[in-house]
Structure formats: C-alpha cells, structure tokens
Backbone as a chain_set.jsonl record, in Angstrom:
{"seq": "XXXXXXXXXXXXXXXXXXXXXXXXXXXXXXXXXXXXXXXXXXXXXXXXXXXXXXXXXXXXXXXXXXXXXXXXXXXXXXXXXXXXXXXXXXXXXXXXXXXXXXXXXXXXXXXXXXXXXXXXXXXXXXXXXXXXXXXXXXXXXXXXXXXXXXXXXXXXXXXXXXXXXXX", "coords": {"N": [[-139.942, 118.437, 10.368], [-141.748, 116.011, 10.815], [-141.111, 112.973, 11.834], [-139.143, 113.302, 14.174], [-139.624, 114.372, 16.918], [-141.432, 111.661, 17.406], [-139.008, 109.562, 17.207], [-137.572, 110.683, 19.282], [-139.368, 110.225, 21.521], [-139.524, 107.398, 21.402], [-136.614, 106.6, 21.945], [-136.459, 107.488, 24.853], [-138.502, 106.149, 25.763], [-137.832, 103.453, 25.325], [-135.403, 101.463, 25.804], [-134.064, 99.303, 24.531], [-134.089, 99.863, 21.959], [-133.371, 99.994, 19.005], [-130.971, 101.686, 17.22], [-130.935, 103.097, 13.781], [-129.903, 105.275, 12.075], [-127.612, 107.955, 11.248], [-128.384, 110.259, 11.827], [-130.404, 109.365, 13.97], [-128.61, 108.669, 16.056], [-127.168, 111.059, 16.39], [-129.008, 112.244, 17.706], [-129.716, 110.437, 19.674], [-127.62, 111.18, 21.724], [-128.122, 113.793, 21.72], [-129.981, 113.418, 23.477], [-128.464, 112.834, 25.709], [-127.851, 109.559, 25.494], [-125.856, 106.793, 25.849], [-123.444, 104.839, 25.665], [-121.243, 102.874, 27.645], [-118.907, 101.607, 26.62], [-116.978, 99.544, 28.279], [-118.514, 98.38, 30.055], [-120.763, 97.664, 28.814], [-123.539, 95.735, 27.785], [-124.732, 92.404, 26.023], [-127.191, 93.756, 24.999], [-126.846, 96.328, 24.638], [-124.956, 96.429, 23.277], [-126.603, 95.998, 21.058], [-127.924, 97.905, 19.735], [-126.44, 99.897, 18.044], [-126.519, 100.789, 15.135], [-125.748, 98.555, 12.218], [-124.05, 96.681, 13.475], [-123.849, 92.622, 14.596], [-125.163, 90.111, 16.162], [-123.301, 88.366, 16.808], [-121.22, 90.197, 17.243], [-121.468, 91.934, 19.373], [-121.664, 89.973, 20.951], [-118.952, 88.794, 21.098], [-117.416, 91.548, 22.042], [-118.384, 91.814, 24.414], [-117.534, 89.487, 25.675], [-114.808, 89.866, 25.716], [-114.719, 92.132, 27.217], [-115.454, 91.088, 29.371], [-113.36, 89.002, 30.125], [-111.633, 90.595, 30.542], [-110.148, 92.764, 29.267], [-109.906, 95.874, 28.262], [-111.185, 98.651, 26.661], [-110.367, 101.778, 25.172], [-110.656, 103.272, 23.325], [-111.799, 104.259, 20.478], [-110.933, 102.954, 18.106], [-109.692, 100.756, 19.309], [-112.083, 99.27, 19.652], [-112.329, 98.636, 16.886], [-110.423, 96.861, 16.284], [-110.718, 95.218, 17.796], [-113.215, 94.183, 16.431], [-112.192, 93.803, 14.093], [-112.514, 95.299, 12.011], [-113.03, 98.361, 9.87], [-111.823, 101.746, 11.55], [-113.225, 103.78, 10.177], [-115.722, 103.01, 9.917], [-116.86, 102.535, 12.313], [-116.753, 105.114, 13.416], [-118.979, 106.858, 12.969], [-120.891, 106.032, 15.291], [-119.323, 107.022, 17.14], [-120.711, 109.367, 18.855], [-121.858, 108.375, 20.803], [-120.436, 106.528, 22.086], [-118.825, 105.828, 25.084], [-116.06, 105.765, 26.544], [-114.796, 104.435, 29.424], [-111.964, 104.163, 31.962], [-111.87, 100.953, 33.988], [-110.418, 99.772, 37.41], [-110.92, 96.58, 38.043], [-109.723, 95.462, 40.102], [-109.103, 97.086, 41.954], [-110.399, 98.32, 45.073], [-112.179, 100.183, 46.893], [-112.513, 101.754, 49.934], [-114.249, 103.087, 52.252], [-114.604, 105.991, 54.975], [-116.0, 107.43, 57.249], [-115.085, 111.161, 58.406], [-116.248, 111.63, 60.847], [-116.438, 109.479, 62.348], [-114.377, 107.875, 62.707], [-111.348, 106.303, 63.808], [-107.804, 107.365, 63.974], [-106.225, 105.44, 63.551], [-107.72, 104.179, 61.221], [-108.401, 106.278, 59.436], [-105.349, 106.99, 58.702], [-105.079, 105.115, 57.403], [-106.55, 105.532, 55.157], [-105.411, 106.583, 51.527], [-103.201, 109.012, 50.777], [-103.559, 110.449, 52.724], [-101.516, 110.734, 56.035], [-100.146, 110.141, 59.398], [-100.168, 112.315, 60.665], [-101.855, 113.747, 59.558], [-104.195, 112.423, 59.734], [-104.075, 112.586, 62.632], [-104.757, 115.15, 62.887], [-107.285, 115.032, 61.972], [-108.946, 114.014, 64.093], [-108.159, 115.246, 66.236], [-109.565, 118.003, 65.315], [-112.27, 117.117, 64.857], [-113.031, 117.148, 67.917], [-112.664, 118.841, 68.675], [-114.517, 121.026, 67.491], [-116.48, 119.368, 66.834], [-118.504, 117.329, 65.09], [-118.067, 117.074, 61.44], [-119.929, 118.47, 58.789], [-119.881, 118.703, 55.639], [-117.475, 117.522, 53.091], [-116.636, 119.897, 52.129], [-116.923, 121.658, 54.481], [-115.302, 119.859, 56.295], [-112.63, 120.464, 54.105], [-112.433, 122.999, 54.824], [-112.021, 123.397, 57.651], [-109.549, 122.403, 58.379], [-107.85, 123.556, 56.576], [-107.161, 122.491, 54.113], [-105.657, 121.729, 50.742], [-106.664, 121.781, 47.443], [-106.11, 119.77, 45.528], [-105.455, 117.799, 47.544], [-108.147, 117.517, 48.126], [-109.353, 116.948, 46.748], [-108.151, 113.905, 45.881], [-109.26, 112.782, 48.482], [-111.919, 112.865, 48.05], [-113.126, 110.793, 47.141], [-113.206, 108.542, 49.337], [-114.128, 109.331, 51.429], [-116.996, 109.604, 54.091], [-119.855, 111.706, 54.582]], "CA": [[-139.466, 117.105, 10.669], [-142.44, 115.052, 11.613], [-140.472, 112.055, 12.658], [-137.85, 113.901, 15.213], [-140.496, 113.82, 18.493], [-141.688, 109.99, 17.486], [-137.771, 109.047, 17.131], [-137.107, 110.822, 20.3], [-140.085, 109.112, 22.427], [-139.131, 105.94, 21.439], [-135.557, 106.564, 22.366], [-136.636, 107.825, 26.265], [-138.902, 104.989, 26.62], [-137.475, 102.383, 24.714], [-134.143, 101.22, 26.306], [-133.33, 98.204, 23.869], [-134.605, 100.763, 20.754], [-132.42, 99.521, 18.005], [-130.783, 103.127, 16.194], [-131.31, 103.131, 12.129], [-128.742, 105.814, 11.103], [-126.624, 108.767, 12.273], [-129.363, 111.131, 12.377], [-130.822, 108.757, 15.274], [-126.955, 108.528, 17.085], [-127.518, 112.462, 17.319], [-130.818, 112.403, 18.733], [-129.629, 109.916, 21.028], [-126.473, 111.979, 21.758], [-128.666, 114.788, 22.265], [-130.269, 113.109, 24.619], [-127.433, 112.148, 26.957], [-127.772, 108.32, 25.987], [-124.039, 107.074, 26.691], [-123.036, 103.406, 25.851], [-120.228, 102.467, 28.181], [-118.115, 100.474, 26.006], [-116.559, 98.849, 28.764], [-119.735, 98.158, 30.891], [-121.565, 97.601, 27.706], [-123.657, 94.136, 27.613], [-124.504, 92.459, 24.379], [-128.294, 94.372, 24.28], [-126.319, 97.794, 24.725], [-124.227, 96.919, 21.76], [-127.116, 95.73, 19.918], [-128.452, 99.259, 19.991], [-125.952, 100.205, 17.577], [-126.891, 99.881, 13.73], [-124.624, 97.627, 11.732], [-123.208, 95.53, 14.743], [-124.09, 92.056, 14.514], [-125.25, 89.974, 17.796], [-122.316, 87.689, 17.06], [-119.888, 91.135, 17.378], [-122.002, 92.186, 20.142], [-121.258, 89.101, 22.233], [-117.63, 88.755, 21.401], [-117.31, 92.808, 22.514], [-118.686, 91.895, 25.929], [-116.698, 88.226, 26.005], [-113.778, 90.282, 25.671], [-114.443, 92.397, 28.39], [-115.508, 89.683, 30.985], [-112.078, 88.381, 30.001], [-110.801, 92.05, 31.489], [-109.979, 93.601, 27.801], [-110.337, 97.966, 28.224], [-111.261, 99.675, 25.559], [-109.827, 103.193, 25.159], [-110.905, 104.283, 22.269], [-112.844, 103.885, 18.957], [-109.699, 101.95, 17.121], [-109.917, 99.538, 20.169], [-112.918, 98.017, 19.763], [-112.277, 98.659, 15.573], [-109.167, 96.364, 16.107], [-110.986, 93.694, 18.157], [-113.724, 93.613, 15.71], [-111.319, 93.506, 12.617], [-113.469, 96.154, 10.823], [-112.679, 99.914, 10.071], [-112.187, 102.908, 12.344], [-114.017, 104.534, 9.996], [-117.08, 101.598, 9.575], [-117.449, 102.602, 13.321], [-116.905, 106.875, 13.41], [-120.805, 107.531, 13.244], [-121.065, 105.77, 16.537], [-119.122, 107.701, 18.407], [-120.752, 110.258, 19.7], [-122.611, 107.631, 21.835], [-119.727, 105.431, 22.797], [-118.241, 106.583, 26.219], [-115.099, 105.416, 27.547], [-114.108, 104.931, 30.576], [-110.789, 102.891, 32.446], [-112.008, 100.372, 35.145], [-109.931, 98.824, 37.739], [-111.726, 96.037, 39.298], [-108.479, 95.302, 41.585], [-108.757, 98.436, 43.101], [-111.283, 98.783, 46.157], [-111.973, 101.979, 47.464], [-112.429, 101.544, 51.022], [-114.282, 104.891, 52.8], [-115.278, 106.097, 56.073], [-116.176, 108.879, 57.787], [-114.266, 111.6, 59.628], [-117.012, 112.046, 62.201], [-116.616, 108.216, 63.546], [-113.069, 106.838, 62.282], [-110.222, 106.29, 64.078], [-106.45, 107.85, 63.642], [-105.525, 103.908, 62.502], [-108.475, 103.835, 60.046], [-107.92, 107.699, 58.973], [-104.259, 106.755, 57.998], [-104.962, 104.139, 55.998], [-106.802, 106.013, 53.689], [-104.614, 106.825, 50.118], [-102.455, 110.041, 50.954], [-103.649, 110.513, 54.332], [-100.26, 110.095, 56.967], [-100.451, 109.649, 60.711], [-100.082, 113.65, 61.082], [-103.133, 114.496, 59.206], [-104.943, 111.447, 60.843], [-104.555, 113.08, 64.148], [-105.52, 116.499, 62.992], [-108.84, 115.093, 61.656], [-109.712, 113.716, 64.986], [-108.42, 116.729, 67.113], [-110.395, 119.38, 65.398], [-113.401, 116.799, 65.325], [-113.177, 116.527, 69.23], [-112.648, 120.651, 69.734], [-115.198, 121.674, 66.988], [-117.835, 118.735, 66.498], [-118.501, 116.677, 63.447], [-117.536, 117.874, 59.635], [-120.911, 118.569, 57.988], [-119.646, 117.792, 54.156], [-116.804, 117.826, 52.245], [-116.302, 121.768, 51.811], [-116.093, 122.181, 56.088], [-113.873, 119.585, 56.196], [-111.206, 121.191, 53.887], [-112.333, 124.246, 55.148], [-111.395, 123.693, 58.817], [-108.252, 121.304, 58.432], [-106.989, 124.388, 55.313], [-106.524, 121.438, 52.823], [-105.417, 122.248, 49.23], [-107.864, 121.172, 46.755], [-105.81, 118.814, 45.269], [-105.523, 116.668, 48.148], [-109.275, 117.031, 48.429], [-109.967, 115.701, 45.198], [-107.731, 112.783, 46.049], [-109.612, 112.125, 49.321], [-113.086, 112.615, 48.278], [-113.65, 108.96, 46.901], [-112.741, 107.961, 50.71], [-114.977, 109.711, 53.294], [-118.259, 109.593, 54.003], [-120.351, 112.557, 55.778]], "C": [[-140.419, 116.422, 11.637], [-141.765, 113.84, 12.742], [-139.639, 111.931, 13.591], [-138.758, 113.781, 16.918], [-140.776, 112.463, 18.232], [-139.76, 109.315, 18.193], [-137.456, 109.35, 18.886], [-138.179, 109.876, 21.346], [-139.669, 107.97, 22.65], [-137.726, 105.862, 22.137], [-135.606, 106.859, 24.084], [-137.227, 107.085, 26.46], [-139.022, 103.423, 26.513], [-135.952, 101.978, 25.068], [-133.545, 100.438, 25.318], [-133.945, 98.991, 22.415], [-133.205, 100.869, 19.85], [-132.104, 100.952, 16.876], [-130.641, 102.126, 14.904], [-130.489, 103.653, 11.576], [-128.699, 106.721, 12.429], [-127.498, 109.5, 12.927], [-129.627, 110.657, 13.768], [-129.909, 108.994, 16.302], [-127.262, 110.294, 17.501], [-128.413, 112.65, 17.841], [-130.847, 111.952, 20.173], [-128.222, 110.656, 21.825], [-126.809, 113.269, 22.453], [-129.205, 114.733, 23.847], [-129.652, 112.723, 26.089], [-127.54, 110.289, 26.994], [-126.155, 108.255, 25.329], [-124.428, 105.497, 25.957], [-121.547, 103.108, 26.435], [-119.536, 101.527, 27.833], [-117.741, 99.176, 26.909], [-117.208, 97.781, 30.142], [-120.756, 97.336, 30.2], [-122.546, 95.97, 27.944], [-124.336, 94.057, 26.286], [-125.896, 93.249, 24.024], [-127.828, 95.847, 24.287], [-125.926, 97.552, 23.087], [-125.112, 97.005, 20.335], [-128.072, 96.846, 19.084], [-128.652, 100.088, 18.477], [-126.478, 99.471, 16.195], [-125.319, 99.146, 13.23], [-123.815, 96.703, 12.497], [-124.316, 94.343, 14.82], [-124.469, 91.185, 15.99], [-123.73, 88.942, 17.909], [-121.228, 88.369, 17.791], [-119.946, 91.822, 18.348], [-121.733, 91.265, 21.563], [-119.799, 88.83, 22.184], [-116.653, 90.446, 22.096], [-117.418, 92.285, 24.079], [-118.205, 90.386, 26.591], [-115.251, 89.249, 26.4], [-113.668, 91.323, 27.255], [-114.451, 91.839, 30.005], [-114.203, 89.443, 30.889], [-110.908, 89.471, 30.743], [-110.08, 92.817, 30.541], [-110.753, 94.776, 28.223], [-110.184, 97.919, 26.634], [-111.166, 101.044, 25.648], [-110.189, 104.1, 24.723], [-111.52, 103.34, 20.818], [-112.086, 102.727, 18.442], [-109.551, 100.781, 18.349], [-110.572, 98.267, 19.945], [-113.236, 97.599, 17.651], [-111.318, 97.673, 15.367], [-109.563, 94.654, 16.823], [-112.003, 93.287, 17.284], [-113.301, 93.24, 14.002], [-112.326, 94.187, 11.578], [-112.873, 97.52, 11.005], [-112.894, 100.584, 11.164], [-113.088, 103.524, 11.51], [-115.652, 104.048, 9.951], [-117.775, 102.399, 10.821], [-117.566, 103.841, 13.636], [-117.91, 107.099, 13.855], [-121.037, 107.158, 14.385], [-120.521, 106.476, 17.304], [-119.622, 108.829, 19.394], [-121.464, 109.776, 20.954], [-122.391, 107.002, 22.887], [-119.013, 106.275, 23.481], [-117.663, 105.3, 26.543], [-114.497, 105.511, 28.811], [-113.3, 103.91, 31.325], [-111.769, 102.569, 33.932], [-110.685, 99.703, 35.772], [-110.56, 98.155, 38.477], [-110.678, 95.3, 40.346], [-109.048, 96.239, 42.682], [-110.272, 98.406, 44.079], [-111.008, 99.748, 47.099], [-112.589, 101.407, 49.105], [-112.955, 103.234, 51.518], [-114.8, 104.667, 54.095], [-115.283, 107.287, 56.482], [-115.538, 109.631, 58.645], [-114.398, 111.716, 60.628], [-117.189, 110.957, 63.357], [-115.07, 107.842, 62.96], [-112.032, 107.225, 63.334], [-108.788, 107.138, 63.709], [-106.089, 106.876, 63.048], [-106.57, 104.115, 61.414], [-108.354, 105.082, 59.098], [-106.555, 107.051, 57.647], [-104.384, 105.525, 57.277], [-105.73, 104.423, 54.847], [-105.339, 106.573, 52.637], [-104.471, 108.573, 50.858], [-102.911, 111.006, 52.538], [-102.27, 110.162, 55.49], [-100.626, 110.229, 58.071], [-101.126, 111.436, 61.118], [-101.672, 114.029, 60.721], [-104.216, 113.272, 59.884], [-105.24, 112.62, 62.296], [-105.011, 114.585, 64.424], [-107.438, 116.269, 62.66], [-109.665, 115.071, 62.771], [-109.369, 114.662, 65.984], [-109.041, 117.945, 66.98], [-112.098, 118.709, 65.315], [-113.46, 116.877, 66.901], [-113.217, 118.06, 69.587], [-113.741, 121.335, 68.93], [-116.676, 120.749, 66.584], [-117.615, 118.218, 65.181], [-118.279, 117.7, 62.557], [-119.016, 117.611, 59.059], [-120.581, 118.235, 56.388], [-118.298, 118.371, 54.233], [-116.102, 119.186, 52.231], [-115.619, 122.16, 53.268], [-115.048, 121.469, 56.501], [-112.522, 120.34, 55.692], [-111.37, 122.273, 54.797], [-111.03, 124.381, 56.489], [-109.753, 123.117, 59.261], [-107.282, 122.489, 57.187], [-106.571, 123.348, 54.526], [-106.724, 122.062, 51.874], [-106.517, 121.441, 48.599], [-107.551, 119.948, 46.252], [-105.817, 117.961, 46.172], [-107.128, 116.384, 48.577], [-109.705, 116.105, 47.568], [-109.294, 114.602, 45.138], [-108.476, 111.726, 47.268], [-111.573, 112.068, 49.196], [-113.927, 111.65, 47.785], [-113.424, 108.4, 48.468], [-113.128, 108.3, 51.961], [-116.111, 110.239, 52.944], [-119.23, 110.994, 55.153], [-121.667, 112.376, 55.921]], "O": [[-140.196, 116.228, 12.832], [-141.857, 113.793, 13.969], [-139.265, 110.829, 13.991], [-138.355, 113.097, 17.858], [-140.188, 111.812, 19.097], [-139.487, 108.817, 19.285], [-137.163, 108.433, 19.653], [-137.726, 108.87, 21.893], [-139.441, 107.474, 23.753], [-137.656, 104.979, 22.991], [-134.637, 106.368, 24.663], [-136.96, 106.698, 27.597], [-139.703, 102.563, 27.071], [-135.225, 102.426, 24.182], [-132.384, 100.773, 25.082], [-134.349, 98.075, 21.699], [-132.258, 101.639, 20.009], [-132.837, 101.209, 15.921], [-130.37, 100.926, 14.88], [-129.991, 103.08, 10.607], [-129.124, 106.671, 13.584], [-127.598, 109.573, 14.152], [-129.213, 111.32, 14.719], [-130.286, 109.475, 17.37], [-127.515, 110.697, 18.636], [-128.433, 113.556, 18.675], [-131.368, 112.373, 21.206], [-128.175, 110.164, 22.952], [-126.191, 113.787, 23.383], [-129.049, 115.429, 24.85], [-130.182, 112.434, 27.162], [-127.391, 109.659, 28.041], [-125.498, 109.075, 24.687], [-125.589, 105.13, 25.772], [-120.643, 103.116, 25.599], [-119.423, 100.545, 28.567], [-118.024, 98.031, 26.557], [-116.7, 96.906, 30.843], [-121.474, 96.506, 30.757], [-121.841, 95.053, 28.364], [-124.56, 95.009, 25.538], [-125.996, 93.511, 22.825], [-128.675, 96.617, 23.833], [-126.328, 98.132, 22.078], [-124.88, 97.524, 19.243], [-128.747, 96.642, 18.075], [-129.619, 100.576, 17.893], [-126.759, 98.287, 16.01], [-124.2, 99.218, 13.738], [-122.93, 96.021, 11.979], [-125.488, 94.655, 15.035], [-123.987, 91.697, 17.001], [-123.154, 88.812, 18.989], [-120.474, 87.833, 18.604], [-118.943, 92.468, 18.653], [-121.634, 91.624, 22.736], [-119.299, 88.609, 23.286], [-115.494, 90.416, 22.509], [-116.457, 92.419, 24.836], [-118.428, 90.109, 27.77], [-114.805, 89.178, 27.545], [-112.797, 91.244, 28.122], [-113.892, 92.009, 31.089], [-113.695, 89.798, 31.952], [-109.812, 89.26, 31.261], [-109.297, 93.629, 31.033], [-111.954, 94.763, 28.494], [-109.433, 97.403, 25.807], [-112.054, 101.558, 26.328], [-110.236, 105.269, 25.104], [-111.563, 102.165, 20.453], [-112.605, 101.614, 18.365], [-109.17, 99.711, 17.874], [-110.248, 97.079, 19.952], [-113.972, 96.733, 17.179], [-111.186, 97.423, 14.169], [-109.096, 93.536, 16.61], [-112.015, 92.068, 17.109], [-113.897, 92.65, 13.101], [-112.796, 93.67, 10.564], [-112.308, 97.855, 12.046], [-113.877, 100.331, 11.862], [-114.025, 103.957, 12.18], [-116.599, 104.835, 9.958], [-118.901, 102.88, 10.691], [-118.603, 104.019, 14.276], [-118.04, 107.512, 15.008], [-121.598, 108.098, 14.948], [-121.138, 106.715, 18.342], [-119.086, 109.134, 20.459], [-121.668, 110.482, 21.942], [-123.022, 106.766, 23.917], [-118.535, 107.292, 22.98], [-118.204, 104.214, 26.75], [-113.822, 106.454, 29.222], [-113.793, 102.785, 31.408], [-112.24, 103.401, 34.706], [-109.887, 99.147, 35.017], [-110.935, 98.632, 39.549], [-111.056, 94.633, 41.309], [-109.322, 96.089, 43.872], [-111.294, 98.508, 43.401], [-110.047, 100.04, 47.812], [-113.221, 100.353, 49.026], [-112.342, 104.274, 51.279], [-115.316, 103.612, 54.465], [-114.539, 108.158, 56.032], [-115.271, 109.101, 59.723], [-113.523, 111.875, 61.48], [-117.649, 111.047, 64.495], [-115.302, 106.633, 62.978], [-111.899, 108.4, 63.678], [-109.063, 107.735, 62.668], [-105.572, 107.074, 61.949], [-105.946, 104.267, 60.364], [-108.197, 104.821, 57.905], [-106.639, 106.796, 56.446], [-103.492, 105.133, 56.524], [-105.678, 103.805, 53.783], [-104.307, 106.926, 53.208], [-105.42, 109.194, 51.338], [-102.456, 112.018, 53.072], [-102.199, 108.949, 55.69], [-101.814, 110.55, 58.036], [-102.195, 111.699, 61.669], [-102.487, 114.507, 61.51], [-105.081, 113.704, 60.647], [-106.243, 113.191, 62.723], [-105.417, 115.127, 65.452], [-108.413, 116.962, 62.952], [-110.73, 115.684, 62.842], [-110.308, 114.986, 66.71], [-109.185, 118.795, 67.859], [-113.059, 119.426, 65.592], [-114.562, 116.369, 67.111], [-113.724, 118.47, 70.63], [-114.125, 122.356, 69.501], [-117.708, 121.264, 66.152], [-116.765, 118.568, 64.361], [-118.286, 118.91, 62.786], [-119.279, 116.425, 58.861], [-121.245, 117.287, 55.968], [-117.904, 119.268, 54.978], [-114.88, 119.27, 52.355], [-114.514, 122.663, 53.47], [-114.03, 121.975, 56.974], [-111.606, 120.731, 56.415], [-110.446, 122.502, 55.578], [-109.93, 124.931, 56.541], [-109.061, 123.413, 60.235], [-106.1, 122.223, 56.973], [-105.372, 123.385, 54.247], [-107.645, 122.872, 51.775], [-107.159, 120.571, 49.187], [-108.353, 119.019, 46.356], [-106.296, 116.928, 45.704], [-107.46, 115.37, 49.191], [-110.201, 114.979, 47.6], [-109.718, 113.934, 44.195], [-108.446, 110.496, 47.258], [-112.331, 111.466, 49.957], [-115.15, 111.604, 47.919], [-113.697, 107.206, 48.348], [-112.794, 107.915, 53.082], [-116.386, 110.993, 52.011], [-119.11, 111.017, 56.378], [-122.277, 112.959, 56.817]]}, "num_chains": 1, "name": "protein.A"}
C-alpha cells in the first residue's frame, strides 16, 4: 500500500486535508484526529467527505445558537439525512456535553482562605478549616495526591475537587 504513508503525511500536516473515503476516516482515527462535534467550526466539518459547506455552516449555526449534539442521530436529525449516510464518520466524530453557564472557579490550597475554600462545589466549612490547619502545621500541599493524602480524602471527593484547586 503505496499510498498509506502519503495519505498519512498529508493528514499530520495538513489540518484543513479534505478525507476521500472510509479508508482515510481510519487513518485519521488511527491517528488520534478527533472532530469535536460540538466545538466543530465549519472548516472542521468540511473535513468530512460528503458534507456540503452549506451543512457545514448550518451544523456550527446551530451550535452558536447552544444546540448539543450527543450523538451520531443528532446531528443526522438536524441535517435531515440518514444515520446511516453518516456511520463511516464516526469513528472521528467525538462528543462531548458543554456547559457554557457553568464557571469553574479554582484556587489553591496553599494561599486560599476558609471563605474561599468553602465555596468551592462539595467543600463545607469543616473541611475548609482542615485544609488550612494542616497547611499551617505541615506547609504547603505539593500536588493533588499529598493533598488527599494528608487530609485522608476518598477518591471520589477528589475527583470532584480536582477541577477546583490549583498547586
């Protein structure tokens, strides 16, 4: 398969490199290229064979407008064409839920407050004032890991707090 290193070059240093067929979608698949449906802008979509630039800009109208896409039959339902028309694409198209309401707000355990502590998401006053009494008897939290370590947090509440502090 002469044409499998060309195809791939072009695909690593060709960003707007318009795929041809499926073969290509696995190559690029292989490669870890991703199209974020919901991120997508119209030269992402235009990527994709058989998508038109018209279907390309009403895809990424729709999401300015704040339209998620979930899943394959999503964006098969806003373009009024088959789930199956669109199948071969998927191994490319990555979903993922945004909220742009939501602002994550972080800070660090090694300078924050007990008020700024507790206002992080599942943080309460109690664990507030343990963060800053074992910072004050043991010294800053080097990452993530010594934190739980020294405070004995469950994992689950780590993985809830580690969008929210900075080390």
């Amino acid at each position: 398969m002469q044409w499998l290193p060309s195809i791939r070059t072009k695909l690593l240093n060709d960003p707007y490199y318009r795929l041809q067929s499926t073969a290509e979608i696995a190559i690029a698949a292989d490669l870890g290229i991703m199209i974020d449906v919901n991120k997508a802008k119209v030269d992402d979509w235009l990527r994709l064979p058989g998508l038109s630039i018209h279907q390309a800009r009403n895809l990424v109208q729709l999401c300015e407008a704040g339209v998620q896409f979930c899943c394959i039959e999503d964006i098969a339902a806003a373009l009024g064409i088959s789930v199956q028309h669109l199948q071969p694409l998927a191994p490319i198209l990555k979903f993922c839920y945004y909220d742009e309401t939501l602002t994550i707000t972080s800070c660090s355990p090694n300078t924050a407050t007990i008020e700024q502590l507790a206002a992080l998401p599942t943080v309460d006053l109690a664990l507030a004032q343990a963060v800053v009494q074992n910072r004050e008897l043991q010294g800053a939290y080097r990452n993530l890991v010594d934190f739980q370590r020294r405070l004995s947090l469950p994992g689950a509440l780590i993985s809830k707090l580690m969008y929210y502090l900075q080390f």
